[in-house]
FILOSE-975582 format. One record per residue (C-alpha): residue number from 1; x, y, z. Coordinates in steps of 0.02 Angstrom, whole numbers, plus 50000, padded with zeros to 5 digits. Last residue first. Layout:
BEGIN
{num = NUM; px = X; py = Y; pz = Z} $
...
This chain:
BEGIN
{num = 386; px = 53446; py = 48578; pz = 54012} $
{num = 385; px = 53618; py = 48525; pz = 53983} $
{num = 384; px = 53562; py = 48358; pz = 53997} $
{num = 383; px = 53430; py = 48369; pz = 53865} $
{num = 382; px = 53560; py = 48439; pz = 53750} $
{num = 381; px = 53689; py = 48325; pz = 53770} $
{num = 380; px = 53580; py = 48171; pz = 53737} $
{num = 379; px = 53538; py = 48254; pz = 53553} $
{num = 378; px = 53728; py = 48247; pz = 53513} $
{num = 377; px = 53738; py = 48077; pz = 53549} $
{num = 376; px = 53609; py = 48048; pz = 53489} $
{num = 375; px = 53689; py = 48156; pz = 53336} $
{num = 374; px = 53859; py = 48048; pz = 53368} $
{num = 373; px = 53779; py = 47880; pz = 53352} $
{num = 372; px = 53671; py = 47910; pz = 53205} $
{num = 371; px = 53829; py = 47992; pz = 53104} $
{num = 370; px = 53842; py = 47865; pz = 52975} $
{num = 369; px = 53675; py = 47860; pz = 52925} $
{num = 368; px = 53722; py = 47842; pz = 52742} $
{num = 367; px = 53884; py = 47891; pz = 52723} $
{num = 366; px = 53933; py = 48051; pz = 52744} $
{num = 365; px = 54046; py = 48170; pz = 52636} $
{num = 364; px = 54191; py = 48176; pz = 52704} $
{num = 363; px = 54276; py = 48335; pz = 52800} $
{num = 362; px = 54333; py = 48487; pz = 52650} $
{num = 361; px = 54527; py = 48537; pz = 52621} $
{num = 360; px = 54618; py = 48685; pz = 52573} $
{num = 359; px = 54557; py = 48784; pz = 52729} $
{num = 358; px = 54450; py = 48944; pz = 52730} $
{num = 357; px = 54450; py = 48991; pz = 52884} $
{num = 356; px = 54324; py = 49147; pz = 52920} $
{num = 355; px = 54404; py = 49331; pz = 52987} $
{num = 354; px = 54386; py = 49406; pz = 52847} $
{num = 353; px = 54256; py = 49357; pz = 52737} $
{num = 352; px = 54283; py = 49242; pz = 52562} $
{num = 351; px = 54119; py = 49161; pz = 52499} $
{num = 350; px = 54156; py = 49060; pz = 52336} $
{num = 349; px = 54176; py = 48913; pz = 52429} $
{num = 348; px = 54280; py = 48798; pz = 52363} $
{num = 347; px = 54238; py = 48699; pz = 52209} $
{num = 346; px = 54246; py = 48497; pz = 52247} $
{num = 345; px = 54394; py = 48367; pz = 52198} $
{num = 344; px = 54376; py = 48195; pz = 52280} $
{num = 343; px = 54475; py = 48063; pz = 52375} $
{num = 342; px = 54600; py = 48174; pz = 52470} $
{num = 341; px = 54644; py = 48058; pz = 52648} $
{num = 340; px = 54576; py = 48060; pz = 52802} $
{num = 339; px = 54544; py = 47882; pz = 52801} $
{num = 338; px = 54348; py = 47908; pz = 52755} $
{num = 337; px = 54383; py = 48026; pz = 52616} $
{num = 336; px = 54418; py = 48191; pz = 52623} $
{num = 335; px = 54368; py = 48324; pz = 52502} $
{num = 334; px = 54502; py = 48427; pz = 52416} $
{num = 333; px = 54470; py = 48589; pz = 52385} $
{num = 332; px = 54482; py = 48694; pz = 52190} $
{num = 331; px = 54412; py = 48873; pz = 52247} $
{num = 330; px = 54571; py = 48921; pz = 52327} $
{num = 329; px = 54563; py = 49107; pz = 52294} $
{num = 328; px = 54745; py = 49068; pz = 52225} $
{num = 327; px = 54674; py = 48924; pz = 52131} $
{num = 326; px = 54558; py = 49011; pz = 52032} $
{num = 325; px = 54668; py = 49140; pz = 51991} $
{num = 324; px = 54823; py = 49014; pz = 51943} $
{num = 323; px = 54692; py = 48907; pz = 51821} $
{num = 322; px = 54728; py = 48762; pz = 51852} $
{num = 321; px = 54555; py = 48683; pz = 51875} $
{num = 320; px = 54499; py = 48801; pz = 51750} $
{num = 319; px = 54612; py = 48709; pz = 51620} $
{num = 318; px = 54508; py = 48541; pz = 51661} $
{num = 317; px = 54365; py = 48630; pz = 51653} $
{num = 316; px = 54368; py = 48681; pz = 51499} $
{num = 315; px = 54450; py = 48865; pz = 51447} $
{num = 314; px = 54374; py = 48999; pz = 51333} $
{num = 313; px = 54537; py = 49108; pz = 51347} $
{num = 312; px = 54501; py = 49285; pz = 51410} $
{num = 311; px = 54462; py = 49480; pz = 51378} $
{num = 310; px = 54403; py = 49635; pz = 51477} $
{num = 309; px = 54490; py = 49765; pz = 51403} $
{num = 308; px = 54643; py = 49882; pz = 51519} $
{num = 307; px = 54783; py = 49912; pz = 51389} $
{num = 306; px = 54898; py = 49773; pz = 51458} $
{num = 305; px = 54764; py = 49633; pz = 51455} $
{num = 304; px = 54708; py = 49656; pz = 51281} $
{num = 303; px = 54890; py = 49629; pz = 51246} $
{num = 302; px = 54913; py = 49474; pz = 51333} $
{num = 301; px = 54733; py = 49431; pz = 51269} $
{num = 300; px = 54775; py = 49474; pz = 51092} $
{num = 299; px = 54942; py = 49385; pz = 51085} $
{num = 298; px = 54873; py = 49225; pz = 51163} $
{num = 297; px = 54743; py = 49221; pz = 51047} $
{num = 296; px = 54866; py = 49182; pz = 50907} $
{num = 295; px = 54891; py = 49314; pz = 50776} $
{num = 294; px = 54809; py = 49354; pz = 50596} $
{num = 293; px = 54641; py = 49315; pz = 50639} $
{num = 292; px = 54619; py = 49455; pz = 50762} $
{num = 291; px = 54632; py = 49586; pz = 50632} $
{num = 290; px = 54522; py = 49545; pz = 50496} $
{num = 289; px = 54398; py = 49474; pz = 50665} $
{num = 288; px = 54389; py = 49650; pz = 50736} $
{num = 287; px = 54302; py = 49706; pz = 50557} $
{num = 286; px = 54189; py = 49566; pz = 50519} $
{num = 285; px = 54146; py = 49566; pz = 50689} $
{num = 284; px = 54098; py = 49767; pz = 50689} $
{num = 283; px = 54010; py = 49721; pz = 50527} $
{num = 282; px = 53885; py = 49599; pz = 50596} $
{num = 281; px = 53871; py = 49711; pz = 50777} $
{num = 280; px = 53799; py = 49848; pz = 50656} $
{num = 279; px = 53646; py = 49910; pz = 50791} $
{num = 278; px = 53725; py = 49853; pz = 50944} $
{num = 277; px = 53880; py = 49930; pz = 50885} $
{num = 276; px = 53746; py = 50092; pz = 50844} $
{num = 275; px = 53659; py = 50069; pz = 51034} $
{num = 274; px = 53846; py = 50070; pz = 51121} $
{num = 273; px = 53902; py = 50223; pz = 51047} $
{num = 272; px = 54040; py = 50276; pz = 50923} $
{num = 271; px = 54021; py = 50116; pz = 50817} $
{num = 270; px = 53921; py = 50167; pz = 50651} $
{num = 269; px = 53943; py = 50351; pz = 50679} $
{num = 268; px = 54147; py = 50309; pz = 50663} $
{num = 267; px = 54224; py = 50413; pz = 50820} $
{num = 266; px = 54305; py = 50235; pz = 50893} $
{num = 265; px = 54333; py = 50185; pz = 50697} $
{num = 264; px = 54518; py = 50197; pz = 50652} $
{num = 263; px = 54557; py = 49996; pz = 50701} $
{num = 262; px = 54744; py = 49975; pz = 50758} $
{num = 261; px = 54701; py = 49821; pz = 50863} $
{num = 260; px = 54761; py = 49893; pz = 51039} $
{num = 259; px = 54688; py = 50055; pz = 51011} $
{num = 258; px = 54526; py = 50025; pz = 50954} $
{num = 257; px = 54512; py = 49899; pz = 51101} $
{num = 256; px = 54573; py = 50057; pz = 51200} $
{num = 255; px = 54402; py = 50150; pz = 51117} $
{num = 254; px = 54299; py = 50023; pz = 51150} $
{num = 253; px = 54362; py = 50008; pz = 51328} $
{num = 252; px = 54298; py = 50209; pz = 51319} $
{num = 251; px = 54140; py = 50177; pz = 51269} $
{num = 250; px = 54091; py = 50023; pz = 51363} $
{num = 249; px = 54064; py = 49853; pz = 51407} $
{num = 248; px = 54208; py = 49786; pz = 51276} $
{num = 247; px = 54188; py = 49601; pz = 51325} $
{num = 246; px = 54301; py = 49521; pz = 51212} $
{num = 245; px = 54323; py = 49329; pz = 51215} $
{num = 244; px = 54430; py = 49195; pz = 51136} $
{num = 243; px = 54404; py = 49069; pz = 50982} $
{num = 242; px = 54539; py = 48978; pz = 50893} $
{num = 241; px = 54724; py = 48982; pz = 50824} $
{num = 240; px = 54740; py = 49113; pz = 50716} $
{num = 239; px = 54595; py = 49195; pz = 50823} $
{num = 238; px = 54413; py = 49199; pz = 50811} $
{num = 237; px = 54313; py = 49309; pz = 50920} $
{num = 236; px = 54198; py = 49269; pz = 51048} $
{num = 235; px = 54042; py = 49387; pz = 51123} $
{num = 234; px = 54027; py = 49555; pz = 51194} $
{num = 233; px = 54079; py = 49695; pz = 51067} $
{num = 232; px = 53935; py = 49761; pz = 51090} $
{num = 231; px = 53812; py = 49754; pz = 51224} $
{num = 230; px = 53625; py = 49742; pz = 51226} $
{num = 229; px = 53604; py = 49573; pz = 51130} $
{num = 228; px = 53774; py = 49471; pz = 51214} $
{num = 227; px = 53835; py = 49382; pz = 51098} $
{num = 226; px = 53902; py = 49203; pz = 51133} $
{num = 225; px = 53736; py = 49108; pz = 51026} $
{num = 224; px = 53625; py = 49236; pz = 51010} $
{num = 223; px = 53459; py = 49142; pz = 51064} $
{num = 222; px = 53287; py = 49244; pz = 51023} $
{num = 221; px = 53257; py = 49386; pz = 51111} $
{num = 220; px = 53048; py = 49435; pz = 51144} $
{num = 219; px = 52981; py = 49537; pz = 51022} $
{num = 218; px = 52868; py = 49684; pz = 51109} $
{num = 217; px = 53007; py = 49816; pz = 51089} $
{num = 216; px = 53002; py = 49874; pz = 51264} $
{num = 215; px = 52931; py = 49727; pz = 51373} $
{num = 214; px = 53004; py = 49598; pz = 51271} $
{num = 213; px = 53204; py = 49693; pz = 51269} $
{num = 212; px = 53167; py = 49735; pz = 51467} $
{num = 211; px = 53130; py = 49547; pz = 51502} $
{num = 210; px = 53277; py = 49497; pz = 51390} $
{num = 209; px = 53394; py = 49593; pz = 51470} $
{num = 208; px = 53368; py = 49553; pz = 51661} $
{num = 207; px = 53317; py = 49363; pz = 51628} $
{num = 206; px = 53387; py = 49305; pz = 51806} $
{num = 205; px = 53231; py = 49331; pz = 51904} $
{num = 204; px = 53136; py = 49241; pz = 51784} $
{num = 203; px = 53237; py = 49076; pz = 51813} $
{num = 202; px = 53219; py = 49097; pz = 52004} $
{num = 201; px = 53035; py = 49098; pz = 51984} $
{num = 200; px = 53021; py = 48923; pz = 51904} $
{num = 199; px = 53163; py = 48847; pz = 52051} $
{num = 198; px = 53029; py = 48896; pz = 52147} $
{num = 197; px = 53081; py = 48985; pz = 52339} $
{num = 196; px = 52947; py = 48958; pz = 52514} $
{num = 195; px = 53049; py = 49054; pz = 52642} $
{num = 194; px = 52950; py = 49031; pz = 52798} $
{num = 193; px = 52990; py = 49136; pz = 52954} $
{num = 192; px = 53047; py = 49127; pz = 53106} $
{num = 191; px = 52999; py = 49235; pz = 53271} $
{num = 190; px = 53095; py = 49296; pz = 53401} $
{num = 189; px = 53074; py = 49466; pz = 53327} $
{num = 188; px = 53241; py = 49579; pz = 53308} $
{num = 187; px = 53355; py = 49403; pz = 53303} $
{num = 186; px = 53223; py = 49311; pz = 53182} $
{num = 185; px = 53217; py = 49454; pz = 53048} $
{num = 184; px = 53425; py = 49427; pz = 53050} $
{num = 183; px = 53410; py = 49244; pz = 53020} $
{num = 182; px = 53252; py = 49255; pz = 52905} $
{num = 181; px = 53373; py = 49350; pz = 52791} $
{num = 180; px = 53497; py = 49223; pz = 52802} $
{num = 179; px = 53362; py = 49096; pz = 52753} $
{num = 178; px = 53304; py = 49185; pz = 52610} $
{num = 177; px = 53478; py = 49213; pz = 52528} $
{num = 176; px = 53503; py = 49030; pz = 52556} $
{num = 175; px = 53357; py = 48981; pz = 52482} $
{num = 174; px = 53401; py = 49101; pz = 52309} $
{num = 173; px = 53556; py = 49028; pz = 52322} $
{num = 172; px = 53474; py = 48831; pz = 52307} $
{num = 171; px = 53360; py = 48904; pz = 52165} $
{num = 170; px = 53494; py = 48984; pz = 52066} $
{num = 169; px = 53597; py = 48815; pz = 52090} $
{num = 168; px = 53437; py = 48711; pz = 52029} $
{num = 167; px = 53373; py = 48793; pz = 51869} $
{num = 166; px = 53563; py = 48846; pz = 51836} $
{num = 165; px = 53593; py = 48654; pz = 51808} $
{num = 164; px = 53768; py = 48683; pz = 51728} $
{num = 163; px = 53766; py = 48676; pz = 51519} $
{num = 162; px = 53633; py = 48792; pz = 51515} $
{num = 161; px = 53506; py = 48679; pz = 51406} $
{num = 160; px = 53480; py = 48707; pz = 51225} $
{num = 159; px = 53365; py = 48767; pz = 51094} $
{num = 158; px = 53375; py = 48713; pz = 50947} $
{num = 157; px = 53453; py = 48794; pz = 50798} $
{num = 156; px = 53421; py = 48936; pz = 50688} $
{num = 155; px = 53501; py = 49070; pz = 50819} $
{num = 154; px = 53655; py = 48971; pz = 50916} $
{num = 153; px = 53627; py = 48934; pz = 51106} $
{num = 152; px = 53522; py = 49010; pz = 51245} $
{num = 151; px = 53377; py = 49127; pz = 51216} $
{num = 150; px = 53251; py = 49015; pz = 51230} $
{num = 149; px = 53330; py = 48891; pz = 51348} $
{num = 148; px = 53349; py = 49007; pz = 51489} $
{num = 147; px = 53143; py = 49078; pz = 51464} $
{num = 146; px = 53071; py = 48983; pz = 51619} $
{num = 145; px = 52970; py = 48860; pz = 51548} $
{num = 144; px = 53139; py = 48777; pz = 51490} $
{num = 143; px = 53274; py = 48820; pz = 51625} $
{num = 142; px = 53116; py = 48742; pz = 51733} $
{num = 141; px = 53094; py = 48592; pz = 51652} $
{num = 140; px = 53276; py = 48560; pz = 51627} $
{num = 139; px = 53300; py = 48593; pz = 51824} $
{num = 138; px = 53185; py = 48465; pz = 51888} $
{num = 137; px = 53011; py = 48486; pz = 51900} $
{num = 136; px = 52846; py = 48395; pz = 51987} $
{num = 135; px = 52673; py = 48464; pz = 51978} $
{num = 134; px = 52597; py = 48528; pz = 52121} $
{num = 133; px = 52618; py = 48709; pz = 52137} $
{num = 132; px = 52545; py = 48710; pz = 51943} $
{num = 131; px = 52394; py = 48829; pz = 52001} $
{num = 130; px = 52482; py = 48960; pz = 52121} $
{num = 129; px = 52573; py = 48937; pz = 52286} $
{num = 128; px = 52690; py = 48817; pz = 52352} $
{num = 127; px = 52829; py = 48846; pz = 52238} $
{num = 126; px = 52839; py = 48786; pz = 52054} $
{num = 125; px = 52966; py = 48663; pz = 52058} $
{num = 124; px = 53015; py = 48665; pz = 52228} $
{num = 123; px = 53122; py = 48739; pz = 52392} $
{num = 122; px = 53056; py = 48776; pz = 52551} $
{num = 121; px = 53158; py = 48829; pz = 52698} $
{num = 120; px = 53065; py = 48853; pz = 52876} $
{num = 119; px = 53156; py = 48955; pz = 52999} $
{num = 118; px = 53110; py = 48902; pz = 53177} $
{num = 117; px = 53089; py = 49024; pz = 53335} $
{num = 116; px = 52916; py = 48983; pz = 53325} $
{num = 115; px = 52925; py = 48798; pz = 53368} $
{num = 114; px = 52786; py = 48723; pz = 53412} $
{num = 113; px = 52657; py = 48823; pz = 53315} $
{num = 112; px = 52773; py = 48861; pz = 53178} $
{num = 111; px = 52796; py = 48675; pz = 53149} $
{num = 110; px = 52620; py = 48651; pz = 53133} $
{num = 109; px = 52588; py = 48782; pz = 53017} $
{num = 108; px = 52737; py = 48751; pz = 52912} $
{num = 107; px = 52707; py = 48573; pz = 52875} $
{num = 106; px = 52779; py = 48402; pz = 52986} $
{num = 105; px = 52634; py = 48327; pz = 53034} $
{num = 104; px = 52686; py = 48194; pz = 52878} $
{num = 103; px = 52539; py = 48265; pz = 52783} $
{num = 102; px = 52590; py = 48422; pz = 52805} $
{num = 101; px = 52765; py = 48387; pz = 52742} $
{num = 100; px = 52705; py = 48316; pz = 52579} $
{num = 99; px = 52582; py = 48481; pz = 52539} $
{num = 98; px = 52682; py = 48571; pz = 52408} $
{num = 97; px = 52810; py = 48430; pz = 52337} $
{num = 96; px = 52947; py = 48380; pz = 52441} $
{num = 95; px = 53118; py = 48498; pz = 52447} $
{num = 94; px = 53148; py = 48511; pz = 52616} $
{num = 93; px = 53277; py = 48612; pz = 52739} $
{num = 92; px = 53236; py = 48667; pz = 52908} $
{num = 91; px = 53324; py = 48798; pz = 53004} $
{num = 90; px = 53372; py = 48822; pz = 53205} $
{num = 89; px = 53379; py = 48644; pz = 53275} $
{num = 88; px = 53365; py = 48601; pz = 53444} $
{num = 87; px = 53199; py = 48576; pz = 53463} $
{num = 86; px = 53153; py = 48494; pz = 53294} $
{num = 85; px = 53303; py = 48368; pz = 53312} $
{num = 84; px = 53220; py = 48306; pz = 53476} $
{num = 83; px = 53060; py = 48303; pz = 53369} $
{num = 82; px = 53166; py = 48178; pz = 53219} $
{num = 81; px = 53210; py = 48062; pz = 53357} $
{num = 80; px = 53050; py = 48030; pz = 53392} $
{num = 79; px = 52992; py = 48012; pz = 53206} $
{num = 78; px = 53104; py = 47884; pz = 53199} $
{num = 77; px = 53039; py = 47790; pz = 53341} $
{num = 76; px = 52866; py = 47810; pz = 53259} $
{num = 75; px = 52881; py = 47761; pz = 53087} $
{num = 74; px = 52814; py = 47881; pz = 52982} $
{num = 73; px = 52970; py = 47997; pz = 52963} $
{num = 72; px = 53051; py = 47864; pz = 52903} $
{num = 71; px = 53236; py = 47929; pz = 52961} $
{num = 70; px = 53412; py = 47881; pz = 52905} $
{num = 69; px = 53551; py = 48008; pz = 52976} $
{num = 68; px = 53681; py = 48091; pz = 52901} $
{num = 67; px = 53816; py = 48237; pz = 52946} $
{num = 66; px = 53876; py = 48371; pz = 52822} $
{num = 65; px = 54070; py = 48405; pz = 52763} $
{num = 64; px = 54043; py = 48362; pz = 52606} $
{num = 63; px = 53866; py = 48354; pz = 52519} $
{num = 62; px = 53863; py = 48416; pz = 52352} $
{num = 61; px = 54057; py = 48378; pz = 52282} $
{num = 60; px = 54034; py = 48212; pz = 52374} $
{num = 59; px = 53869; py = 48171; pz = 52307} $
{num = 58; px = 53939; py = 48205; pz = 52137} $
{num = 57; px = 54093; py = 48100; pz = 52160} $
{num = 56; px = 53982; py = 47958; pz = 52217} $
{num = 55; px = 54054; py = 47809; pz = 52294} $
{num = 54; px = 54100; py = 47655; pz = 52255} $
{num = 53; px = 54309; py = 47661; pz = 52282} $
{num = 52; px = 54275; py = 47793; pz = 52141} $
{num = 51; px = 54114; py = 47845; pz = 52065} $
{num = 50; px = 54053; py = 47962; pz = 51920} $
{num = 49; px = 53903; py = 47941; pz = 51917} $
{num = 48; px = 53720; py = 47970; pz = 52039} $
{num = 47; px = 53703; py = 47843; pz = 52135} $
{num = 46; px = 53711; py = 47936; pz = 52303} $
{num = 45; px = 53633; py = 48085; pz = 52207} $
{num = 44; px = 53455; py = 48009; pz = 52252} $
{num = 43; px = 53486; py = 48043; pz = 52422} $
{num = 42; px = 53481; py = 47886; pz = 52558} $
{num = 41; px = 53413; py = 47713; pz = 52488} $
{num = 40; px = 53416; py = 47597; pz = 52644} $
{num = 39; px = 53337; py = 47741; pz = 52742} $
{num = 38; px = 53285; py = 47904; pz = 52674} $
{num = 37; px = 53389; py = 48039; pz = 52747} $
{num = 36; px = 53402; py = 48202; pz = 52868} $
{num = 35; px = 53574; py = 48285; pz = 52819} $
{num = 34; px = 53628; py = 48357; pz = 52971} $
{num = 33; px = 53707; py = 48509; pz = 52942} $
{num = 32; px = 53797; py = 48611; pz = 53079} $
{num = 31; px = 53814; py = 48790; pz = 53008} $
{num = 30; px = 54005; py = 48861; pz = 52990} $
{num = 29; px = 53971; py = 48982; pz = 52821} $
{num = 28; px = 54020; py = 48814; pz = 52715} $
{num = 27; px = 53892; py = 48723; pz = 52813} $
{num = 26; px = 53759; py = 48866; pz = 52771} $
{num = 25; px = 53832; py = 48844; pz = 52583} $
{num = 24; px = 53832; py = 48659; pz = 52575} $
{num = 23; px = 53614; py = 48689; pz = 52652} $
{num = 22; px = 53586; py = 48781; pz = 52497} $
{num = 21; px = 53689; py = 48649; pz = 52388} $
{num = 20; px = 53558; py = 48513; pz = 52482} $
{num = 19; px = 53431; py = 48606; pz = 52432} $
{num = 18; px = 53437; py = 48638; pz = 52250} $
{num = 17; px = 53541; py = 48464; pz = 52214} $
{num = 16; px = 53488; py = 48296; pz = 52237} $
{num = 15; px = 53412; py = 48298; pz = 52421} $
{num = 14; px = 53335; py = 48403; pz = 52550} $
{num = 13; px = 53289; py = 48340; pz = 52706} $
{num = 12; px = 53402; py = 48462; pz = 52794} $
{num = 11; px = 53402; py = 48492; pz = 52964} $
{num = 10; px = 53510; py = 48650; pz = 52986} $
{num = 9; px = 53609; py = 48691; pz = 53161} $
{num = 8; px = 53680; py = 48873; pz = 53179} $
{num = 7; px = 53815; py = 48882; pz = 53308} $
{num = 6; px = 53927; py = 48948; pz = 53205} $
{num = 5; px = 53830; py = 49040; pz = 53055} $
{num = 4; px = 53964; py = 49180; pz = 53050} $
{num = 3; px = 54128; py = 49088; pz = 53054} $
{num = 2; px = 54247; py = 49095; pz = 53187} $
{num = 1; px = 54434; py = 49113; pz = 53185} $
């Protein structure tokens, strides 16, 4: 089997979480990533908790299966070894504030000019354009100035945080989607590109409903807590025995949820169409909820189920873990430690194509300039096969 980005070799400067979970996806699509870090201190995410046997589980979940090396890339030897890297690599990967890697020699311009077959991958803040490209973000910021936390949470209470860092994993897809793109543009031209991607803009491009509610009505969404504002039913219910979902996205589920609970109102003028639930959501709860309350939520989903509407448990991530879906598209992996052994627990890759392995288990995550020996090695190979 062979995977679609064989043969591909990233550099990746990147570090704590946009890029380097761009650059885990390349690897994950068969990419060789070498994970170009600071020496003595390595990526931030190295001490980031929880730990076991004294290392990161977080680093490990982020950075399996890549290869490290320790470069100041202002000391000359180093910066040596990082131009044979240059020559033979395909993609770059950093994450530095607008202007950092031009000071270094190491911008787009200059880059381009030596190497125009290679794809430059930018990931920041705020981008490397506009008025605020310089200041520094991380993903609260940006889930913040971005809209997320506005209309996230309970209405009449603060704001809060996406409980994963959205501001980062959008942005770190986002790269990968421009890379890959750059990929194909770069077999038709011979040229690469530069995909310059702000973990700002990538919040925006994920507001679909509330950008069209602010731009229609003028009054921007406040949060809604589990509801979703342009779809009804679409948020938790309460059961005998706790909370579950319904996510009735249409007409005619509405109808079968009508169905299923016994409730005479699919042709009632107040719920017959999407825009009057919307407009009576209140009393639609108040109505499902008489119901729902008076069996356990595993009766409604299995029944939910059966007749065709969207439904499910509100699990934690210990349940989703063993969840018999999730682990049949084997998206809980075991990454290796150092012995060859299972020392951490990391999400597969969501990816599936045919023909691709997708085995049960991930290589290490490196230690810090652990691979040194085999990418000179590596590098040595090259200028002898040419």
């Amino acid at each position: 089997m062979t995977a679609p980005l064989d043969g591909i070799t990233v550099l990746d400067l990147t570090h704590v979480l946009a890029g380097p979970f761009a650059s885990l996806t390349l690897g994950d699509l068969g990419a060789h990533v070498i994970k170009v870090e600071r020496p003595g201190t390595g990526d931030d995410t190295r001490n980031f908790p929880p730990f076991k046997d004294g290392a990161s589980a977080y680093f490990a979940a982020i950075n399996h299966g890549k290869q490290s090396i320790a470069l100041d890339l202002k000391a000359e030897d180093d910066r040596e070894i990082f131009e044979a890297l240059l020559a033979r690599a395909d993609i770059v990967l950093e994450n530095y504030r607008p202007g950092v890697m031009e000071k270094l020699g190491y911008g787009w311009e200059a880059l381009h000019a030596r190497h125009p077959r290679l794809i430059y991958g930018a990931v920041s803040g705020f981008g490397h354009t506009g008025p605020d490209a310089l200041r520094p973000a991380y993903d609260m910021v940006v889930q913040a100035r971005g809209g997320v936390m506005s209309i996230t949470g309970e209405a009449g209470r603060e704001p809060v945080r996406v409980g994963a860092s959205i501001g980062d994993i959008v942005a770190g897809m986002y790269l990968v989607q421009g890379v890959l793109a750059a990929l194909l543009d770069r077999d038709r031209t011979g040229q690469g590109r530069k995909v310059d991607v702000a973990m700002l803009d990538g919040q925006l491009a994920i507001l679909e409903h509330a950008i069209a509610i602010t731009t229609t009505t003028g009054t921007p969404p406040g949060p809604t807590g589990a509801r979703h504002p342009s779809i009804t039913p679409f948020e938790t219910f309460q059961a005998a025995d706790g909370l579950f979902v319904i996510a009735a996205g249409n007409d005619a589920i509405f109808a079968r949820l009508c169905d299923v609970l016994g409730l005479p109102i699919a042709r009632d003028p107040r719920f017959a169409t999407n825009p009057a639930r919307c407009e009576n959501a209140a009393t639609l709860k108040r109505l499902i909820e008489a119901i729902t309350l008076d069996r356990p939520k595993s009766y409604w989903i299995e029944r939910l189920e059966a007749a065709g509407v969207p439904t499910g448990p509100i699990q934690t991530v210990a349940e989703v873990l063993h969840d018999r879906q999730i682990l049949a598209r084997n998206m809980v992996v075991d990454v290796l430690g150092p012995d060859g052994q299972p020392a951490f627990v990391a999400a597969g890759n969501p990816i599936k194509l045919s023909g691709m392995e997708d085995p049960r288990t991930r290589p290490p995550a490196p230690a810090l300039d652990g691979d040194r020996k085999a990418i000179l090695r590596w590098l040595q190979e090259g200028v002898n096969e040419t």
